[in-house]
C-alpha angles and dihedrals in degrees: 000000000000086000097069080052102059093042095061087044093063090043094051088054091044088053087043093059099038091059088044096063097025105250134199102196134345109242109179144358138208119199140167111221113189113228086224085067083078106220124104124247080243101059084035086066097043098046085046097045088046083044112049095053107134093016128106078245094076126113089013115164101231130209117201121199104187115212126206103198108035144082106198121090113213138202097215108172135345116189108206137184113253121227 
């Protein structure tokens, strides 16, 4: 299943980020999901949210710009709490 995949992508690069500014505790996430990557911004939030358990990641609030046109899917932005 590519999806799971993807998931822990985006949650590696939201823990990457987090230990790179020190963070506390990751509040939100934005990220652009392409409509070609074949998975729906439903099963994208309960894979993450399955996913991300034990992880900074959990309990993110995501964002989800959904893009027509594309195939990437994209971390653009995370806000986090600082220490």
């Amino acid at each position: 299943m590519h999806e799971i995949g993807l998931i822990k992508d985006v949650i590696r690069k939201i823990e990457e980020v987090a230990e790179q500014n020190r963070a506390q505790k990751v509040i939100s996430a934005k990220v652009k999901l392409g409509k070609l990557q074949e998975i729906t911004p439903e099963n994208f939030l309960l894979l993450f949210e399955h996913q991300s358990k034990g992880t900074r990641a959990e309990g993110v609030r995501l964002e989800l710009d959904e893009d027509l046109l594309s195939h990437d899917l994209i971390l653009e932005s995370i806000e986090v709490e600082q220490w």
